[in-house]
Structure formats: C-alpha cells, structure tokens
C-alpha positions as CSV (number, residue, x, y, z in Angstrom):
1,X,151.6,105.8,47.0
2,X,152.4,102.3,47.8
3,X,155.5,101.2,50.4
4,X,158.2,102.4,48.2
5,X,157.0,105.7,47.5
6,X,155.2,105.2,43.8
7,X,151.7,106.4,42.5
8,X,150.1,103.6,43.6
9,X,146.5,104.3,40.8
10,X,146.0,101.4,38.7
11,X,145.8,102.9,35.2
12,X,141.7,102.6,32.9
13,X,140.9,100.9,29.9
14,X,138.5,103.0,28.7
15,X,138.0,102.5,24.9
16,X,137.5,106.2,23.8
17,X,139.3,107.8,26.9
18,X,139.0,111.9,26.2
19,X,142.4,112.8,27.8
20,X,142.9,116.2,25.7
21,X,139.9,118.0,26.0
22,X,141.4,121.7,24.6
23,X,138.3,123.6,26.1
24,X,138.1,122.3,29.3
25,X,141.5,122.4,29.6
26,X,141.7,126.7,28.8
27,X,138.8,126.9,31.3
28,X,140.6,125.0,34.2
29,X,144.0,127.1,33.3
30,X,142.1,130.3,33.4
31,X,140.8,129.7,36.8
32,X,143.9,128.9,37.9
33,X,146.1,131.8,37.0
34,X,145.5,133.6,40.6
35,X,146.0,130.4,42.9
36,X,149.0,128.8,44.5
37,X,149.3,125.0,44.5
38,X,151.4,124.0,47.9
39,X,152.1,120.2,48.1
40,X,152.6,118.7,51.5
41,X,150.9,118.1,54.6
42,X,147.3,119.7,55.1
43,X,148.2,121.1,58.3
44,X,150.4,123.1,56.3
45,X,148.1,124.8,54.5
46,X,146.8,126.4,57.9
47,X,148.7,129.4,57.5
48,X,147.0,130.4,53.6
49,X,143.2,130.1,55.6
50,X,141.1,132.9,56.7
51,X,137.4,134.2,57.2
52,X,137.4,134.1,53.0
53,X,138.5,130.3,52.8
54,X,136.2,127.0,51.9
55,X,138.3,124.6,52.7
56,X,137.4,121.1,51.7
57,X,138.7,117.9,53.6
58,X,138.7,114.6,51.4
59,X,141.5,112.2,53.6
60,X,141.5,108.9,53.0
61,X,138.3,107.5,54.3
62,X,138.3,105.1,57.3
63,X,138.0,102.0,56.5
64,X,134.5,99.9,57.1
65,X,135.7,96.5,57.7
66,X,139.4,94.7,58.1
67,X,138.8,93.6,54.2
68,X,138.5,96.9,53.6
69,X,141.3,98.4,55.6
70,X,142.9,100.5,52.3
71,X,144.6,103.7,53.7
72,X,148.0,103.4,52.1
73,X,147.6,106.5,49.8
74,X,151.1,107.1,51.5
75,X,153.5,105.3,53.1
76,X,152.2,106.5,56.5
77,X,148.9,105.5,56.4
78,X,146.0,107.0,57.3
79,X,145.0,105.9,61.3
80,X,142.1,107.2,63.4
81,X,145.4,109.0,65.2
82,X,145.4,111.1,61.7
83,X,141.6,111.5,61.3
84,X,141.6,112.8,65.1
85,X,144.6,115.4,63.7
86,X,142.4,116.1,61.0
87,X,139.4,116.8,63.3
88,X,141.9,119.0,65.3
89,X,142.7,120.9,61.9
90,X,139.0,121.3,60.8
91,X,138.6,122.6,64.5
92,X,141.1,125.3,63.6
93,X,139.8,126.5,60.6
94,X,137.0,126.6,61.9
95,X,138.0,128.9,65.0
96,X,139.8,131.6,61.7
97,X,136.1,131.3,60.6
98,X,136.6,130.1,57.3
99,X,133.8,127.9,55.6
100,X,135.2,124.0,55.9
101,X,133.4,120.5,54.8
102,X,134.6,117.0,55.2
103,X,133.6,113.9,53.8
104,X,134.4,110.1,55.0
105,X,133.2,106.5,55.4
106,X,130.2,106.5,57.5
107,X,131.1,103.5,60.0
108,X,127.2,102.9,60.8
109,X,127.0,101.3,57.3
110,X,128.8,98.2,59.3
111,X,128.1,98.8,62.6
112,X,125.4,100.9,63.9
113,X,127.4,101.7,67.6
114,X,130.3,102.8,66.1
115,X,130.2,106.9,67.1
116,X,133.9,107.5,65.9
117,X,132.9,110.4,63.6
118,X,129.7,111.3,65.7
119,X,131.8,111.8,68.8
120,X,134.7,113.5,66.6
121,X,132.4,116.1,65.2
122,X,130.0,116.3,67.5
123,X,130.1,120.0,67.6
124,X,129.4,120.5,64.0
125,X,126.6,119.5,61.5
126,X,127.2,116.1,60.4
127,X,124.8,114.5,57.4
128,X,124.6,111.0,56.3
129,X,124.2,110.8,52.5
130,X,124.0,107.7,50.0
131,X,127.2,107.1,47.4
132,X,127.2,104.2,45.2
133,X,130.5,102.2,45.0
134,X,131.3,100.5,41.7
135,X,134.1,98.6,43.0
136,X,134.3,95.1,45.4
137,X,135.8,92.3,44.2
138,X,132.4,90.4,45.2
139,X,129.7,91.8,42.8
140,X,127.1,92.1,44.7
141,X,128.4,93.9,47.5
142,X,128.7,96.8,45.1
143,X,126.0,99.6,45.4
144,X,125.1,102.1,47.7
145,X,126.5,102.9,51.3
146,X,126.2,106.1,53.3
147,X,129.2,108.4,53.8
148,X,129.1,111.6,56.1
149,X,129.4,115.0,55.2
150,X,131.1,117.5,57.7
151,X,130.6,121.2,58.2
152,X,130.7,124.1,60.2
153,X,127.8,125.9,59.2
154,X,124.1,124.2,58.1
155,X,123.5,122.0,55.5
C-alpha cells in the first residue's frame, strides 16, 4: 500500500501475459475448498495454529542499505520493532509445535557485523541461501545476494 491506503504494485508489460489459465485455475480452486482465508494482522492468525500447522513467514524484508529502505507495503511500515514482533510470533508457534519457516534480507550481504537476524533467531536453524534480484535501478548491481531462511526444525 502506499501512504493513502492504495495497492501500491506497479502493473507488467508482458507481451503475451497468460492471465486466464482455466486449468490452473480449477486446480488452485479445488485446493481451496477446505481453507479459510483471514485478512489482517499475522498475529491474528495465532489462534488457527497447532501441532498440524506449516506456517510460512514472508514480511517485508529488512532493508540492506538507506537506498534500499522500501518497507511501505502498508502505511505502517515495516521496522526492526515489527521484525522483533514477528520473531516473538514465530517463537509462539513454535512453542504450539507447529512447523514454521521465515525468509528475509540477509544484512551480511552489506555488512558482515550486522547479527540482527543471527541474534533474533539464534535459537533456531538459520541458512544463508543465494536469490538473484532482477531489479536496481543501476544495472549492474542486479544479480545475486544471500537471503536467510528460518526454521524450527533442520534444514
């Protein structure tokens, strides 16, 4: 969302886009039929978890640098104060022993002391894996980084 409130996704321009794909569509609506979507805060949600839940974290990542500082998806923000409530969340599920993984920035892609995630985690298994990004306004700092995966049982 941007400050006012609007879906804030700049939209493609794909030249054959396949929006209406019939098949996939009947697949995704069959799957479907037994679940409940809840829209709101993610620490709502903790009441639907138990020992039967994967529960997958994908927030807003931290950002890497001040140039890189996007966390507006709403008109909140995203700040470390919310990844810590987040970490307190994961923490959570994991005490109702449901299956939970994260993923975010990894900050030693920029700075090889910062332990923000390291120290947040610390308790759980934490893996650094490569992801190539596509978009920077300077072309040739697109490519591959390192971002962290997050959960409470081995990888």
């Amino acid at each position: 969302m941007n400050s006012d409130g609007w879906f804030n996704v700049p939209f493609g321009s794909y030249k054959n886009p396949k929006i209406l794909n019939a098949p996939l569509l009947r697949v995704d609506s069959g799957m479907l039929q037994n679940s409940a979507i809840h829209l709101g805060d993610f620490a709502e949600s903790h009441r639907y978890i138990t020992d039967k839940s994967f529960v997958y974290c994908d927030p807003p990542y931290r950002p890497l640098s001040k140039t890189s500082c996007f966390t507006q998806y709403s008109r909140h923000g995203f700040t470390d104060s919310e990844q810590r409530r987040l970490a307190a969340f994961f923490r959570s599920c994991d005490s109702k022993k449901a299956k939970i993984m994260l993923s975010n920035s990894d900050p030693k892609n920029v700075d090889p002391e910062d332990d923000f995630f390291d120290t947040l985690y610390a308790e759980y298994h934490i893996a650094r894996v490569p992801a190539t990004r596509m978009i920077n306004c300077d072309g040739s700092k697109r490519g591959e980084v390192r971002e962290i995966i997050v959960t409470n049982y081995p990888q």
